[in-house]
N, C-alpha and C positions, 0 to 999 in steps of 0.2 A: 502291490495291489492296484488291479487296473481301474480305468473313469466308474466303469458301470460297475464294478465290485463298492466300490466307495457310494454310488449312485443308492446299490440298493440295500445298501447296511445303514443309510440315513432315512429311507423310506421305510424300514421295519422300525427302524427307534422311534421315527414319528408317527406308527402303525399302535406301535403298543405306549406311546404317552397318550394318545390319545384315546386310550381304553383305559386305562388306568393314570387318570388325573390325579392330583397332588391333595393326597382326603379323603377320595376313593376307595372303598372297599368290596368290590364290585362280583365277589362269588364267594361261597364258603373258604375261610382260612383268608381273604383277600387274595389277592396280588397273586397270582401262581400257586396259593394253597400254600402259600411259606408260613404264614400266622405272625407277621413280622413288618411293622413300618418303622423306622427309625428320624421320621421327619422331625418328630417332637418327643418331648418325655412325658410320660404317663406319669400319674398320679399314686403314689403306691400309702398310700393313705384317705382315709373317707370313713362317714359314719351316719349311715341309712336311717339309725333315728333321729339325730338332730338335722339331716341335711345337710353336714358340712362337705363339702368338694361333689356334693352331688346335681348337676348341671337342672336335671328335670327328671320325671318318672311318669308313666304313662303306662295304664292297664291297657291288654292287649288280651282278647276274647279267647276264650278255644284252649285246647291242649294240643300243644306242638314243640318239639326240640327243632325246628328249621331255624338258625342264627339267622342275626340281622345284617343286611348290604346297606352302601350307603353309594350313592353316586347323587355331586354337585351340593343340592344344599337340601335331601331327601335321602330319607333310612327307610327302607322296604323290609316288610315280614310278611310269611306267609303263616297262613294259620288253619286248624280245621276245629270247628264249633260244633259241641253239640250239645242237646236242647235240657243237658240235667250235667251237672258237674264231673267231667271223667277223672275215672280212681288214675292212680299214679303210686307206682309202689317203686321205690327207691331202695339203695341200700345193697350189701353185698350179698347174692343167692344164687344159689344155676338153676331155678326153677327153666324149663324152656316151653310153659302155657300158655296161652294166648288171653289175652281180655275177653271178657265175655260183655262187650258191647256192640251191640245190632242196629240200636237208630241212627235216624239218616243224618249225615253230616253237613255241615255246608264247610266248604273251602275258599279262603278267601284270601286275598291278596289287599296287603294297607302299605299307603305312604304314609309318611310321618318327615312335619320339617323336624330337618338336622338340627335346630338354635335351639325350639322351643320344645319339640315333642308334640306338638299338635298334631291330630288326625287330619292329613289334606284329601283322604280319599279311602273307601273299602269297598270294595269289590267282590261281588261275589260270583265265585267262577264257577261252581257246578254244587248241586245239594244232589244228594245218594246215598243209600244204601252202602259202604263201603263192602266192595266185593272180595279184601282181605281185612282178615283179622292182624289185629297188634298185638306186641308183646306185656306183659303188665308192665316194663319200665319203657314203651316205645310209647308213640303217637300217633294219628292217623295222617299227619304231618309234618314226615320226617326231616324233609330235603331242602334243601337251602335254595333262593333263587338265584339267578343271576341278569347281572345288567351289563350294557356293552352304555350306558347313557340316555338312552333313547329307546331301548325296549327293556321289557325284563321277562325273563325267562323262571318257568316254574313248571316242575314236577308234583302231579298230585299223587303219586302211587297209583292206581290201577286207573284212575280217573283219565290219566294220559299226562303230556305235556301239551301246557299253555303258554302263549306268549303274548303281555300287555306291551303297550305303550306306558308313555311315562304319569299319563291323568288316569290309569287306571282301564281303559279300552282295550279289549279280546280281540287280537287281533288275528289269530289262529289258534287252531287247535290239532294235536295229533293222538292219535289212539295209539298204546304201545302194548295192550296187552295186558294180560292178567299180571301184576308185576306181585309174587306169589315167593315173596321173601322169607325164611322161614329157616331152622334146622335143619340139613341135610339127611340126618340120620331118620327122621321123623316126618309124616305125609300130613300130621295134622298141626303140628308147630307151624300157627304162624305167627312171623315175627313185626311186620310192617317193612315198606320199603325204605333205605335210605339217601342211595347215591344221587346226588345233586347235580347238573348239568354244570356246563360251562361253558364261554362264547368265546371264540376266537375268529379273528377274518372274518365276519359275518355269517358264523356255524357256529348252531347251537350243539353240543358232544352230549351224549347220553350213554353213559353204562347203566343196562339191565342185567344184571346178573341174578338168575330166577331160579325155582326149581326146575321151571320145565321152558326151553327156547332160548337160553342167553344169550346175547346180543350186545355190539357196542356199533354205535352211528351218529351219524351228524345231519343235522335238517340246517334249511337254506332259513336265517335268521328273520329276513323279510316274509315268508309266506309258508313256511314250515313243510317245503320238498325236499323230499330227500336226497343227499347226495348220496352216503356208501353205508353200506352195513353189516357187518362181518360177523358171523357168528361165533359163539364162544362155547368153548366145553367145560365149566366150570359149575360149582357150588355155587348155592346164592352171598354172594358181598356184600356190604355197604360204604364201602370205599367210593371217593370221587374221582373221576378221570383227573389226571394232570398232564398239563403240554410242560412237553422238555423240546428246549429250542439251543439249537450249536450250530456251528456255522455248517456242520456234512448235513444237517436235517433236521426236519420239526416233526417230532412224534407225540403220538398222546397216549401214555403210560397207564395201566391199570394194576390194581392189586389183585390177587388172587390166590385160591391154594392150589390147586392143578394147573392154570393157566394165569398168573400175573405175567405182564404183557407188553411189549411198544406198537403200535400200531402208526404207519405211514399216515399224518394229518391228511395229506392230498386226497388218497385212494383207500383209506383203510385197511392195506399187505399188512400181514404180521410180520413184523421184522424180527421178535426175537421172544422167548417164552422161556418162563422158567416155573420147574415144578417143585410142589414141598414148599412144608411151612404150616404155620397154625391153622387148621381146618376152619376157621369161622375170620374169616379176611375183613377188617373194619375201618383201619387208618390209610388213609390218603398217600400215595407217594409224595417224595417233597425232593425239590431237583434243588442242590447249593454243593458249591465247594466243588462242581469241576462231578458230582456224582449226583445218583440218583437211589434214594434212600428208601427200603421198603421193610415193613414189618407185618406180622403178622400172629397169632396165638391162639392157644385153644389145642387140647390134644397132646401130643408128646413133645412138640416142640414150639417156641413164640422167636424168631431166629431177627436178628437187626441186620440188613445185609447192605454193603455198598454199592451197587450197579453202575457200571461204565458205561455211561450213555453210547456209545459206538456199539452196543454188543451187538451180534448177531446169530440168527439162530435158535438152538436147543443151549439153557445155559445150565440147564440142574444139572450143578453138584450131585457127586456121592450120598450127602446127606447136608442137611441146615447149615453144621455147624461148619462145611466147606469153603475153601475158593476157587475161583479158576482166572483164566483170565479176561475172562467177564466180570465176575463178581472181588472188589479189591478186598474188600474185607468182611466178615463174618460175625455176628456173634450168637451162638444156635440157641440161648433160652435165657437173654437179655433185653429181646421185643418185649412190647403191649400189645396192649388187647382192643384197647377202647380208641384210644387218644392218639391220635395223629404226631408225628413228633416234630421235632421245632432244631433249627437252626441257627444259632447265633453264632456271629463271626466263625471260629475256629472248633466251637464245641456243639455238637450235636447232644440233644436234652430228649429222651423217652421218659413218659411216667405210664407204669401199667396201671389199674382200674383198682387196686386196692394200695394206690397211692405211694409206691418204691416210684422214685425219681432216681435215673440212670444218666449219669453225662458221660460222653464218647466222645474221644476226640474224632471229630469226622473225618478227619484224612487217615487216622489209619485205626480205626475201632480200638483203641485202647483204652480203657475205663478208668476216667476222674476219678467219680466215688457211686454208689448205688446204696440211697438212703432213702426214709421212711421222710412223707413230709407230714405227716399226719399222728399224732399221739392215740387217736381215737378210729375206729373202725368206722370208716366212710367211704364211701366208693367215689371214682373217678370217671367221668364220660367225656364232660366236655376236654376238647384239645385246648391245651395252651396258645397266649397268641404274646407278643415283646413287642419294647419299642428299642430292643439292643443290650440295654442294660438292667430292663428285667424281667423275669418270666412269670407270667401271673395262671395257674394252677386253681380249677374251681371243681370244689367236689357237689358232689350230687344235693347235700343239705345248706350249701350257698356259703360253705367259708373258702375265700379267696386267699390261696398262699401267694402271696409275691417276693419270690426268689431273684438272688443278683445272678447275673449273666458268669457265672465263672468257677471256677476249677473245684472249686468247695463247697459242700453245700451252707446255703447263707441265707436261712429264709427270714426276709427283712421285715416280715409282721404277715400277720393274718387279716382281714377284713371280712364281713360279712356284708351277704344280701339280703333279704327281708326273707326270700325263701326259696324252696329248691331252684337246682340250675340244672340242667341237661342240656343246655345249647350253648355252642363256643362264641366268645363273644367275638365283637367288631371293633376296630381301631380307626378313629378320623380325626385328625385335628387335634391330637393331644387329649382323645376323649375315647375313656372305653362303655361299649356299648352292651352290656347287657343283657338278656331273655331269660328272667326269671321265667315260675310258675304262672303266674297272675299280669308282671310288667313288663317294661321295655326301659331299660333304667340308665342314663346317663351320667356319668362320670368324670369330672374334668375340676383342672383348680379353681379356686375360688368360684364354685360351685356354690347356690344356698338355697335349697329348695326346702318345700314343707318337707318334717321328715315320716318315716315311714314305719310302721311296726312288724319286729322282728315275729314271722310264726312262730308256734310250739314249735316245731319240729326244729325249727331253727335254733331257738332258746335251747332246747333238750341236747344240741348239738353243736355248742358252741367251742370252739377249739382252746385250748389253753394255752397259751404263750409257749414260744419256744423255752426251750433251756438248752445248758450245756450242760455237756457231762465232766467230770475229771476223771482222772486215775485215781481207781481207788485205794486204801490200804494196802499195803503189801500181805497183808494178816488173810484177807480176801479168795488167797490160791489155797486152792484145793477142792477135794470133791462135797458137793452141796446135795441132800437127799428130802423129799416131801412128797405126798401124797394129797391126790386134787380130789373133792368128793364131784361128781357129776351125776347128776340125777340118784339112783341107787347105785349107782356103784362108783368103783375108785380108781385111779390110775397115776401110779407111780412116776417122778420124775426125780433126775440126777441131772445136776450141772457139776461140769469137771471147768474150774477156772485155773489157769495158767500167767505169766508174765511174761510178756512179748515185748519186752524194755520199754519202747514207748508209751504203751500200752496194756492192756491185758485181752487175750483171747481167752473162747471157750468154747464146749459142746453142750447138748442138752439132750438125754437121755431119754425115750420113754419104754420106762422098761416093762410094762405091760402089752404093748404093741410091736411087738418082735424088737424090740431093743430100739427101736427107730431112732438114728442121731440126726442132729441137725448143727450145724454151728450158729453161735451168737454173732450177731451184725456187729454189736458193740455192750462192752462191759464198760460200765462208769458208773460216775457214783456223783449225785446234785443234792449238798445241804443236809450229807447224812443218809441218802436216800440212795441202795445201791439198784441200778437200773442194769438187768440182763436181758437184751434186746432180740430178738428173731424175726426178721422180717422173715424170713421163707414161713412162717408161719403167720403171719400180721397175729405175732404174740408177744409179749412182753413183761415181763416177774419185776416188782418193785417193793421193796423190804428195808424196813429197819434194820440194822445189826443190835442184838441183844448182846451183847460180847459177857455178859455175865453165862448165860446161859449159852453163849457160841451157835446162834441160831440165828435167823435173815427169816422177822414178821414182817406179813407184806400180804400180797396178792397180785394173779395171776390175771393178767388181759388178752383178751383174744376177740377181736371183730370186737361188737355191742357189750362181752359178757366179763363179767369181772368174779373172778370165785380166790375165796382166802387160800391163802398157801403159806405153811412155815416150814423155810428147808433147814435142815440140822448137819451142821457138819460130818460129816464121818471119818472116821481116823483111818490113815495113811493104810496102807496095803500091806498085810502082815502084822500089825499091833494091835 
C-alpha cells in the first residue's frame, strides 16, 4: 500500500468519525441504517408505570412515525400537527384507503436535550393544506431527519425538503414535487410518503420514488444546489437510500421492485439494477458481512437476497428464488414486509409485520429458526434496532420483545410503552429512544422518572409471558377432526400429528376449502395444555386433552379472534 493510499484511507476514517460521533444516531436506523451500536448495553427491562429504568418522557405534538436522531447532547423529531386529534388505525388489515383528512397541517421540527428531555427549540417549517393524502396507519410525517452535527435535514412529503441549523434556523429550502406515494395498482390510493434523506460528504441523498417522475439526487448540504439526478423507472417505495462504501467505490443503493439499484455517489451512473421482488418495496438496504442485504414483499413473492457489492449491470435472476454471481444467496418468500432487517455479528434477523422472526446466517442464507414472537395478533412496523447482544422488536400496540442475539429463538421478556409505536427507535449512550403515539420516551438504567399510564389499547393488548413448549404424549399422534362455527356457517378442520423423534410434526387440513394443507410450525404441549401452532396462518389450536372422552377442548386463535374448537380423534385408516 503506497503513502497516499494510507494518506487517504486515514482521511475517510476521519471523514466518517466525524459524522458519526461516539452517541450519535444521526439518520433513520443510525449509523449506515444498520440499527446497531454496540458501545454500551441496553437495558432489556423497564416499567412505564412506575418509572423504573425509564431516563425522562416528554409529549411530542402531532401525528408522525419519523424516529428520533440524536447528534452531540440533542435528540431531533419531526412532526406534523394538526388542529383536532388525527385517527390512527393500527393492527393487521390490507385495507389500501387513504385518511380522510383535509386541514392544514403545520410541520415542525424540535430539539430536545439528550439528559433531560426538555424542549430547546420548535420550529415551524411550513402550515398547508397537505396536497397528498395518507394512509389510515401512515402520517403526514413519515420521514425521518438527518444530521451531519451542524445542520439537519428533513423531508416533509410534498412540502419539499428543508434544511435547519442546529437552534432550529431555515436555512434552505427545496421543491421536490408532488411526492404522490401510494398503491401502484390504484390512481386514488394515497398512501403518504416515507423515504428519509441522508447526508454524506456534505450531500444531502433523496429517493423519490412516486407514482408519476421518480427520481433519486443529491443537493449541496450548505445551500440546497443540486448536484445529480437520475431518474428512476419504478413503483412508489418507502425504503431509505444507503451508502455502501468498499475500497473499488462509494455507491448509494436503493430498494425497489422493478428497479432496486446502486448508483455512482460522485455522478449518480447506474451501476447495476436488479428486477423482481415484493411489489410494495419498504425496508432499507443494510450493507454488513462483506454484502448488501435487500428484501422486499407483497404479491407472489417477499425474496431476502444477498448482493455483492461489486455487481454490475442487469443482475435479475430467473426468478426471486435465484442466484447468480451477483447475488450470493437467495431466499424467495422468507423477506418482510415492513421492517428493515438487522445484523448482528454473523446472523442476519428479518421479522415480517405479522411478527415471524427469521434468523439467517448472513454469509450463506441458511435459516437458524423462523418463529412467531408474538402469542397474540399484532402487527409489526417499526424495524428492530441492537446493541449486539440483543434485539429489541416493537409492535404497533407498544409491547417491546427483546430477543438475545443468537441461533435460537430467546425472547428475554416483553416490555411495554404507554402506547402505540410506529417509529423505530434511537440508540445513544446506553439509552433507547422511543416515539410513541403521544411521547418521546427515554430509556436507560437506573432511570426514575414519574411513571406513566398504560392506554386501553395498550392494557387490551398486553402480551403474555413467553412459554415453552415440550413433547407431548406419545398418545398425541394421529389424526384430530373439529369443526369452527364462523358467523353462519362452518368449516371443517383436521390435524394429522406424527413423531419426528425429537419432536413431533404435523399438517392442518381445511377440508371445506379445497382441502387447503398447511404444516404446523410447532407441536407442544405447556402444563397440560396441547399447543398446534401455524404461523403461515398467524393461527394457533390450544386444548385440553379429555382422554376419557379422547378429545383436545380448546380454541382456536387467529389475528384478534378466538372461536371454540373440540377436535376428536378419529380412528386409524380402515377401522
Amino acid at each position: 500500500m503506497n503513502t497516499q493510499t494510507i494518506f487517504s484511507s486515514v482521511l475517510l476514517s476521519l471523514v466518517c468519525l466525524a459524522q458519526n460521533a461516539q452517541g450519535d444516531w444521526p439518520q433513520y436506523r443510525g449509523p449506515s441504517a444498520s440499527g446497531i451500536d454496540e458501545s454500551h448495553a441496553l437495558p432489556t427491562s423497564w416499567n412505564v408505570e412506575t418509572g423504573e429504568n425509564v431516563r425522562w418522557h416528554t409529549p411530542i405534538p402531532g401525528l408522525a412515525h419519523s424516529s428520533p436522531i440524536v447528534a452531540g447532547d440533542r435528540v431531533y423529531v419531526a412532526t406534523a400537527v394538526s388542529p383536532k386529534e388525527a385517527e390512527l388505525k393500527v393492527g393487521l388489515y390490507g385495507d389500501i384507503d387513504s385518511a380522510n383528512d383535509s386541514e392544514a397541517q403545520e410541520w415542525r421540527l424540535l430539539a430536545l436535550d439528550k439528559a433531560t428531555g426538555k424542549i430547546l427549540w420548535n420550529t415551524l417549517a411550513v402550515k398547508a393544506i397537505p396536497k397528498v393524502q395518507r394512509h389510515t396507519k401512515a402520517s403526514h410525517c413519515n420521514s425521518t431527519p438527518a444530521t451531519d452535527g451542524r445542520h439537519v435535514a428533513a423531508i416533509f412529503g410534498s412540502e419539499g425538503l428543508f434544511c435547519f441549523d442546529t437552534e432550529g434556523k431555515l436555512l434552505w429550502k427545496k421543491d421536490l414535487g408532488p411526492m404522490d406515494s401510494g398503491y401502484y395498482g390504484s390512481a386514488t390510493a394515497q398512501w403518504g410518503f416515507g423515504s428519509s434523506p441522508i447526508i454524506y460528504d456534505g450531500k444531502v441523498i433523496v429517493l423519490c420514488d412516486v407514482k408519476r417522475g421518480s427520481f433519486i439526487a443529491t443537493f449541496d448540504l450548505n445551500d440546497g444546489r443540486e448536484v445529480w439526478r437520475t431518474p428512476r423507472n419504478d413503483v412508489p417505495t418507502w425504503g431509505t437510500p444507503a451508502l455502501v462504501q468498499t475500497k473499488e467505490r462509494t455507491q448509494v443503493v436503493v430498494n425497489g421492485w422493478h428497479e432496486a439499484a446502486g448508483y455512482d455517489f460522485a455522478t449518480g451512473a447506474k451501476l447495476w439494477t436488479l428486477n423482481g421482488g415484493g411489489d410494495i418495496p419498504v425496508p432499507t438496504p443494510v450493507f454488513a458481512q462483506g454484502f448488501i442485504f435487500l428484501t422486499s414483499a407483497h404479491g407472489n413473492w417477499r425474496p431476502m437476497r444477498a448482493i455483492r457489492p461489486e455487481a454490475t449491470g442487469d443482475i435479475t435472476p430467473e426468478d426471486p428464488d435465484k442466484t447468480n454471481s451477483s447475488i450470493a444467496w437467495a431466499q424467495g418468500r422468507k423477506g418482510n414486509y415492513m421492517q428493515t432487517p438487522l445484523v448482528a455479528g454473523e446472523l442476519l434477523f428479518g421479522c415480517n409485520d405479522y411478527g415471524i422472526l427469521t434468523c439467517f446466517d448472513a454469509k450463506t442464507g441458511n435459516v437458524h429458526f423462523s418463529e412467531r414472537l408474538s402469542r397474540r395478533g399484532q402487527g409489526f412496523t417499526a424495524s428492530p434496532v441492537s446493541d449486539g447482544k440483543h434485539l429489541y422488536f416493537t409492535s404497533e400496540v407498544g409491547n417491546v420483545f427483546v430477543v438475545a442475539a443468537e441461533q435460537k429463538l430467546n425472547i428475554t421478556g416483553v416490555r411495554q410503552l404507554p402506547d402505540t409505536c410506529m417509529a423505530t427507535p434511537a440508540i445513544s449512550d446506553g439509552m433507547l429512544l422511543f416515539r410513541t403515539r403521544h411521547h418521546l420516551i427515554a430509556i436507560g438504567e437506573g432511570g426514575r422518572s414519574e411513571g406513566m399510564p398504560l392506554s386501553s389499547q395498550t392494557v387490551a393488548n398486553t402480551e403474555p409471558p413467553p412459554i415453552v413448549l415440550k413433547k407431548p404424549d406419545a398418545a398425541l399422534v394421529g389424526d384430530w377432526q373439529g369443526t369452527l362455527q364462523v358467523g353462519t356457517g362452518t368449516l371443517r378442520v383436521r390435524f394429522s400429528i406424527r413423531d419426528a423423534g425429537a419432536d413431533m410434526k404435523g399438517t392442518m387440513n381445511s377440508l371445506d376449502q379445497g382441502n387447503a394443507k398447511v404444516e404446523l410450525s410447532r407441536v407442544g404441549d405447556h402444563e397440560g395444555t396441547v399447543h398446534l401452532e401455524m404461523d403461515a396462518m398467524l393461527a394457533h389450536f390450544e386444548g385440553r386433552w379429555n382422554e376419557a372422552k379422547d378429545e383436545l377442548n380448546g380454541e382456536w386463535h387467529q389475528l384478534d379472534k378466538s372461536l371454540p374448537l373440540v377436535l376428536k380423534r378419529l380412528p386409524p385408516e380402515g377401522k
